[in-house]
N, CA and C of each residue as an Amber inpcrd file, in Angstrom:
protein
   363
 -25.1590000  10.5650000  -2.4670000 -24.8470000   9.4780000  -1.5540000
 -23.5420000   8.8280000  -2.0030000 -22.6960000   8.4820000  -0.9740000
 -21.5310000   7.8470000  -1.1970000 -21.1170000   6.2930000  -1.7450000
 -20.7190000   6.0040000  -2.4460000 -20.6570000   4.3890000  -2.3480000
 -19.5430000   3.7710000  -1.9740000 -20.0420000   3.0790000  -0.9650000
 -18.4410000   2.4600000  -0.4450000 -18.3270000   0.6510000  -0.9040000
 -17.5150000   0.4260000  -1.0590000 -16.7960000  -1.2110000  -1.3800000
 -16.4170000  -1.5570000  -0.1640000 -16.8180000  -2.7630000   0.1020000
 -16.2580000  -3.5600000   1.2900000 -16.1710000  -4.7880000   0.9140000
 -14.6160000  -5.1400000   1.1020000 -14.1290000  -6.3660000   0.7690000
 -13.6120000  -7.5400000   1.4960000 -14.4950000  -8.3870000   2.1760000
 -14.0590000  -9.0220000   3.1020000 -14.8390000 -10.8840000   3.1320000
 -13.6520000 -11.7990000   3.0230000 -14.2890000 -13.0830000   3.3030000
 -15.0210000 -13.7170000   4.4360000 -15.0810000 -12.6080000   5.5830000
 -15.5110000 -13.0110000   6.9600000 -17.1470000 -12.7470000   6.6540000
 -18.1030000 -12.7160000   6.7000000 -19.9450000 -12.2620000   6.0960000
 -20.0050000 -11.7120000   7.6310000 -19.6030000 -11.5820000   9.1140000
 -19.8300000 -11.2230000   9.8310000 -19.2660000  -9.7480000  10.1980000
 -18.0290000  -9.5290000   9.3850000 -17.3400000  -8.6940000   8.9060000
 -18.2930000  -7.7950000   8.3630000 -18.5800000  -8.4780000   7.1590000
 -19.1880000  -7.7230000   6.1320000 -20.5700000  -6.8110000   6.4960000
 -21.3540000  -7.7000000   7.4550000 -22.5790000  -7.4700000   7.8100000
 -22.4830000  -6.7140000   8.5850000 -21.3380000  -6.2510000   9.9080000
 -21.1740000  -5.1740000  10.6900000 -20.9810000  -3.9110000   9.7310000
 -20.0260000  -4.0320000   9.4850000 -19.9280000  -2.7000000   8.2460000
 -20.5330000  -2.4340000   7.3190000 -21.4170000  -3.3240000   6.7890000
 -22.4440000  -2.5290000   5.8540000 -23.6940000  -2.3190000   6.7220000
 -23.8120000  -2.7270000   7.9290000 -24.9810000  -2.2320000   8.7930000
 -25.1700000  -0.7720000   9.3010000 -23.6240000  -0.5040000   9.9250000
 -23.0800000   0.8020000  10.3560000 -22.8150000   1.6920000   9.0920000
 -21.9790000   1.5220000   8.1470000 -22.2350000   2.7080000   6.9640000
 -23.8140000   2.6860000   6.3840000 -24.6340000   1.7860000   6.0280000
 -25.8240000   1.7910000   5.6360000 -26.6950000   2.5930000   6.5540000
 -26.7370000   2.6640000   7.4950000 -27.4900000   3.4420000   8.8380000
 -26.7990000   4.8030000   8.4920000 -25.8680000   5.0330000   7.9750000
 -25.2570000   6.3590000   7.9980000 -25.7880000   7.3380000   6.5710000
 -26.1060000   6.5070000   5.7870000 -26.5540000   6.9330000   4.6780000
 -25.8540000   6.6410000   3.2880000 -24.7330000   5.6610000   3.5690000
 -23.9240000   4.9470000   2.4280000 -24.6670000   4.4670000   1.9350000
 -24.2060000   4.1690000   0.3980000 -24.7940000   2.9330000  -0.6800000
 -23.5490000   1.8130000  -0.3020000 -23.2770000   0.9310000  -0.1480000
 -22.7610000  -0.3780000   0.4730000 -22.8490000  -1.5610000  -0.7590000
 -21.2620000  -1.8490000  -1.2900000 -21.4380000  -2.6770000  -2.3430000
 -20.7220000  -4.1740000  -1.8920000 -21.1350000  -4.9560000  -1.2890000
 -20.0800000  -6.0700000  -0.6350000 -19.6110000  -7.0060000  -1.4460000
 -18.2330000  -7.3800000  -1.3680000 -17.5340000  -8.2970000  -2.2480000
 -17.3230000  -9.3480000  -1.4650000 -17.1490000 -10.8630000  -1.4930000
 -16.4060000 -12.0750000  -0.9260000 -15.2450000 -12.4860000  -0.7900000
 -14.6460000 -11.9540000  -2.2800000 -13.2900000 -12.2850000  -2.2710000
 -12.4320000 -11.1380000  -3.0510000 -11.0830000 -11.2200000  -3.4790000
 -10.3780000 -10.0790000  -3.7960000 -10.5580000 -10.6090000  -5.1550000
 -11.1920000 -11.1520000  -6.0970000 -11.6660000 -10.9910000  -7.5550000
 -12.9450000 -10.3470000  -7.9980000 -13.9730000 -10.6800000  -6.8960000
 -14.9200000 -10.1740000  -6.7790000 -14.9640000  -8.3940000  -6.3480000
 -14.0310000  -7.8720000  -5.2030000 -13.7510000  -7.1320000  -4.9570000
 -13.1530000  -6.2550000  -6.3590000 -12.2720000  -6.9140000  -6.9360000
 -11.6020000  -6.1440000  -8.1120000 -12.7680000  -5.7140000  -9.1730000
 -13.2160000  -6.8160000  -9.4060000 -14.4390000  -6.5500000 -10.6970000
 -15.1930000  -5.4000000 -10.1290000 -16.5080000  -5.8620000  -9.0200000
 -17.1810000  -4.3820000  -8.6970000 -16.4690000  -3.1030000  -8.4430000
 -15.2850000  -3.1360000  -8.5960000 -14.6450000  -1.6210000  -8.1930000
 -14.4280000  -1.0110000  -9.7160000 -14.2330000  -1.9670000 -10.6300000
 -13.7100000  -1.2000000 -11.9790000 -15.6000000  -1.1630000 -12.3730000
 -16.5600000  -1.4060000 -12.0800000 -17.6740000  -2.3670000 -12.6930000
 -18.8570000  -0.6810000 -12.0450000 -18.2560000  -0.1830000 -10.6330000
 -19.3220000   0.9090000  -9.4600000 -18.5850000   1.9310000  -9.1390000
 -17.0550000   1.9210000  -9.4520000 -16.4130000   3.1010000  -9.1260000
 -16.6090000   3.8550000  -7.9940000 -16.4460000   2.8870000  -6.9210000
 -16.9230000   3.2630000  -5.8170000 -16.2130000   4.6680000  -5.0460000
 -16.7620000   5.2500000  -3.9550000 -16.0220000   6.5710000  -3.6360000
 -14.8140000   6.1470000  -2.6830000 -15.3020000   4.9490000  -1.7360000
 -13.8130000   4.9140000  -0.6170000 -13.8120000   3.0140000  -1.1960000
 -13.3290000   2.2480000  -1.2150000 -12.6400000   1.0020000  -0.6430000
 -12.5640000   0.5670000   0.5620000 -13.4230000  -0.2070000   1.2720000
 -12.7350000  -1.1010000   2.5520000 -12.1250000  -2.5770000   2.2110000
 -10.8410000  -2.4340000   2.1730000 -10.3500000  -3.9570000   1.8380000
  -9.5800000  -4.6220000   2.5990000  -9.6830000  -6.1250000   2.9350000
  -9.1840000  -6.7800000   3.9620000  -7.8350000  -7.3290000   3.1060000
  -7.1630000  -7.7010000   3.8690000  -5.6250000  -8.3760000   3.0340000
  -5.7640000  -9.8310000   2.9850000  -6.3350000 -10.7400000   3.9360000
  -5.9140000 -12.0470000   3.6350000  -7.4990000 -12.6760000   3.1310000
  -7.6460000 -12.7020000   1.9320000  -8.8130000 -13.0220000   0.8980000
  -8.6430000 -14.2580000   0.1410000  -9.7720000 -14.9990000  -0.2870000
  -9.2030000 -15.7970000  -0.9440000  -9.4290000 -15.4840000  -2.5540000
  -9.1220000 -16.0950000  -3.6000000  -8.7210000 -15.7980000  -5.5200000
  -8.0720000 -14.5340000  -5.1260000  -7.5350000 -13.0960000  -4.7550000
  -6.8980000 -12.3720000  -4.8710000  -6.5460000 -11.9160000  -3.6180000
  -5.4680000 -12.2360000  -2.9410000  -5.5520000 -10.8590000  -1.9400000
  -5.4640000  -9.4720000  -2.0930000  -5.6900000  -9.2520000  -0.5620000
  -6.2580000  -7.4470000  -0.4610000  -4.8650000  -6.6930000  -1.6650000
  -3.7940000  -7.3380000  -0.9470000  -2.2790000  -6.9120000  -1.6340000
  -2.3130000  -6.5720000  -3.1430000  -3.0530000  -7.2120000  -3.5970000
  -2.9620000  -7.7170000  -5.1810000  -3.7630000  -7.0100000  -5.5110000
  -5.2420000  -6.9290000  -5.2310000  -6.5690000  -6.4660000  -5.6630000
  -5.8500000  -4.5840000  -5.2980000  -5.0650000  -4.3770000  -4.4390000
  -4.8920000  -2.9720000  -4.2180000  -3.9870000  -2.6000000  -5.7760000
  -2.5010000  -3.2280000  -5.4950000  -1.6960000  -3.2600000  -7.1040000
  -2.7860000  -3.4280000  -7.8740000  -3.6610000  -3.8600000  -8.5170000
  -3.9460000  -3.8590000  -9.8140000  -5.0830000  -2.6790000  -9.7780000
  -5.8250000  -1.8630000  -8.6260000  -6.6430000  -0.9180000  -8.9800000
  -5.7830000   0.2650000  -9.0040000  -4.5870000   0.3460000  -8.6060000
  -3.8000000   1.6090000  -8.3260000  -3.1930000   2.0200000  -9.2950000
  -2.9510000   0.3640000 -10.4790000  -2.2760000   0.3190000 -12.0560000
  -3.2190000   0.8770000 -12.7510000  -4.5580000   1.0040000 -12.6610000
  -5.6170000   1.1690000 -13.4030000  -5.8550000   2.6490000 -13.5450000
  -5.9690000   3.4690000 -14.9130000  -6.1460000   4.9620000 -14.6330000
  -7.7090000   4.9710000 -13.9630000  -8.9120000   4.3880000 -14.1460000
 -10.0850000   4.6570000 -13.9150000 -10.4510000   4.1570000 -12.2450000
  -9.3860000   3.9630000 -11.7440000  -9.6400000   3.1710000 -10.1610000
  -8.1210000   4.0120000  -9.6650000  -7.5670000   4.3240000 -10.0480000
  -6.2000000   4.8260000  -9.0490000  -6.1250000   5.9490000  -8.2410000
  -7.3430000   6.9750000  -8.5980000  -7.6720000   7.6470000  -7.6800000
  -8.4860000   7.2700000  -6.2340000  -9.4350000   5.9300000  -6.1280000
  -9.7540000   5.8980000  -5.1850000  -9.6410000   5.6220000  -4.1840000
  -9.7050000   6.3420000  -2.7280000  -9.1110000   6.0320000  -1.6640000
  -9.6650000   4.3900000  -1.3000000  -8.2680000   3.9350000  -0.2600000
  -8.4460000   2.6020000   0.1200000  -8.2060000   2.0580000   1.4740000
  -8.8110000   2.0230000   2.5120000  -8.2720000   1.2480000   3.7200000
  -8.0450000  -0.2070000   3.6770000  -7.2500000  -0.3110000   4.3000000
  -7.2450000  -1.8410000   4.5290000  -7.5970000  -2.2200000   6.1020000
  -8.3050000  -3.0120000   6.0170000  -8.9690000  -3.8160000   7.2830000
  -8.1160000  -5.1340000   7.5460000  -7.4390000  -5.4910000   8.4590000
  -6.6650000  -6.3450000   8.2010000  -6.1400000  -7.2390000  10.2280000
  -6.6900000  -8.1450000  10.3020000  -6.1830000  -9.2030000  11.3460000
  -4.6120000  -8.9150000  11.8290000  -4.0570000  -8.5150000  10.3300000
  -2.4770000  -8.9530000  10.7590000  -2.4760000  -7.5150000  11.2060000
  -1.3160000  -7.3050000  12.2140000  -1.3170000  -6.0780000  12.5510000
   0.2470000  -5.5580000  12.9200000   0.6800000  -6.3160000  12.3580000
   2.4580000  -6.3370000  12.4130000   2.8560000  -4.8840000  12.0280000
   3.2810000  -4.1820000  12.5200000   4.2360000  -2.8280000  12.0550000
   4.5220000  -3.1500000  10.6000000   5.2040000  -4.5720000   9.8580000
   5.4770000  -4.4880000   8.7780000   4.1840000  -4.7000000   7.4440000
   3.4940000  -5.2000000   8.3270000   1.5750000  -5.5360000   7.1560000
   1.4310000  -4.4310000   7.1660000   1.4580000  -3.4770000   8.0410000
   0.9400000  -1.8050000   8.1760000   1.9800000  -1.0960000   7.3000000
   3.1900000  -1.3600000   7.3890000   3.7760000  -0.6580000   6.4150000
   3.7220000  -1.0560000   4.8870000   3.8970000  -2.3740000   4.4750000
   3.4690000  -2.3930000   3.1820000   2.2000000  -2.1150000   2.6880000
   0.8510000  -2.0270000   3.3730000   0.1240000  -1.9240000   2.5800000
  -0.0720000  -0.0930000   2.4770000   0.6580000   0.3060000   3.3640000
   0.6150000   2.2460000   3.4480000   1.4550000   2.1840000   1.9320000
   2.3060000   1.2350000   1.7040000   3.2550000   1.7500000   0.7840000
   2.5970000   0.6970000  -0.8300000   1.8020000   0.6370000  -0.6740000
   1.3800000  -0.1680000  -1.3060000   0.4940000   0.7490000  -2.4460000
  -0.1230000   1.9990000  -1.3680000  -1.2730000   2.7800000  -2.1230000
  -2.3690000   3.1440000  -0.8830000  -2.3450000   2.4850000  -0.1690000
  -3.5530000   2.2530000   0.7160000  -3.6930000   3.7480000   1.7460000
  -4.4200000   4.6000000   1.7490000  -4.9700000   5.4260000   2.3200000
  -4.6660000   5.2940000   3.6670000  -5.2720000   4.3980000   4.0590000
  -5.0660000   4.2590000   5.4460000  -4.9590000   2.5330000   6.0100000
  -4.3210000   1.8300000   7.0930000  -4.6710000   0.6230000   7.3400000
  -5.1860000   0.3840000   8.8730000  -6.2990000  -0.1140000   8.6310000
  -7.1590000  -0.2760000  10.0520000  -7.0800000  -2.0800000  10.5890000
  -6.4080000  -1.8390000  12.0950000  -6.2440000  -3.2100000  12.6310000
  -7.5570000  -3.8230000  12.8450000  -7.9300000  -5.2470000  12.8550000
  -9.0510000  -5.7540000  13.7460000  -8.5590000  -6.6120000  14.4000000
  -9.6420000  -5.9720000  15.9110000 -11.0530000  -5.6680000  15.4640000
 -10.5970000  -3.8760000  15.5500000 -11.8220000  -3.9560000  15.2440000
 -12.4100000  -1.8230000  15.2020000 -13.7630000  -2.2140000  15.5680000
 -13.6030000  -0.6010000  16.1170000 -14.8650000  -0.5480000  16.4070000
 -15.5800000   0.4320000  15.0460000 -17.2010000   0.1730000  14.8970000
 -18.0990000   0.1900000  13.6720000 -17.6790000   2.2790000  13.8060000
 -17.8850000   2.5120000  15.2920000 -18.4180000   3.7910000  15.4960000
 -17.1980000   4.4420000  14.9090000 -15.9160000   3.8990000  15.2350000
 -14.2820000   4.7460000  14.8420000 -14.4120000   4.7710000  13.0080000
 -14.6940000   3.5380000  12.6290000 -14.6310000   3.2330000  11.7910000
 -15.6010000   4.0680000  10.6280000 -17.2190000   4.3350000  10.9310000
 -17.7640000   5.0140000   9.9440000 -17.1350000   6.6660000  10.2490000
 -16.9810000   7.0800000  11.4510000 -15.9950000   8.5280000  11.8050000
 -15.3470000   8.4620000  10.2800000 -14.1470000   7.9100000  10.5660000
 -13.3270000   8.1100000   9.6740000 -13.3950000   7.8970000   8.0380000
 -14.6160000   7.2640000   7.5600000 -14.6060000   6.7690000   6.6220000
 -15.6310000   8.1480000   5.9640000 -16.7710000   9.3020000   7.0620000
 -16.7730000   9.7270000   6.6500000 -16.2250000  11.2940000   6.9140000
 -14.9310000  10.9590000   7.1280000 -13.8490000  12.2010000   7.1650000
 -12.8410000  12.3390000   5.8560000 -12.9650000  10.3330000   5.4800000
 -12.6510000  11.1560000   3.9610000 -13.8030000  11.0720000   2.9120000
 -15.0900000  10.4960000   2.7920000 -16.0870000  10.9020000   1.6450000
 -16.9580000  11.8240000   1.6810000 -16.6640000  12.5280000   2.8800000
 -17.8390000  13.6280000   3.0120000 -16.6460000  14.7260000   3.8520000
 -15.4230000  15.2980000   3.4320000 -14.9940000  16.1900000   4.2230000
 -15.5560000  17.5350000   4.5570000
């Protein structure tokens, strides 16, 4: 079974996406904020990352730089879930490390697709 991280200050957020990967057969580790997010990722070594960018104690930005610095976290893939949806938020966080960056809203159904196109190819 896969374990995915989802990192998001919204709980309505959180609760859609760990409802839809959990129904799918994920293990589902939810964080509040991007410190919390950082710790359980070095702490569960999770298989994918869902991380939002505007967090509060760390943003998504930051919490991505410091797992990507890390040899034991820099392999793991990372989306970002993210409100802002500016051509340039999308480009820094692609260039940032980030796997992929997903605008909201999304839908749950696009969203577990793809999430398991990369933990279960």
């Amino acid at each position: 079974m896969s374990r995915i991280l989802i990192a998001d200050d919204e709980p309505h957020i959180r609760r859609l996406v760990s409802f839809s990967l959990g129904n799918r057969g994920y293990e589902v580790i939810e964080a509040i904020d991007g410190g919390e997010a950082y710790d359980l990722a070095l702490k569960n070594l999770p298989d994918l990352i869902l991380l939002d960018v505007m967090m509060p104690v760390m943003t998504g930005y930051d919490v991505l730089n410091k797992l990507k610095a890390e040899p034991t976290t820099e392999h793991i893939p990372i989306i970002m879930l993210s409100a802002k949806s500016q051509r340039t938020e999308v480009e820094e966080g692609l260039a940032r490390g980030a796997l992929e960056y997903i605008c909201k809203p999304f839908t749950p159904k696009d969203l577990v697709q793809r999430v398991g196109e990369i933990v279960d190819p």
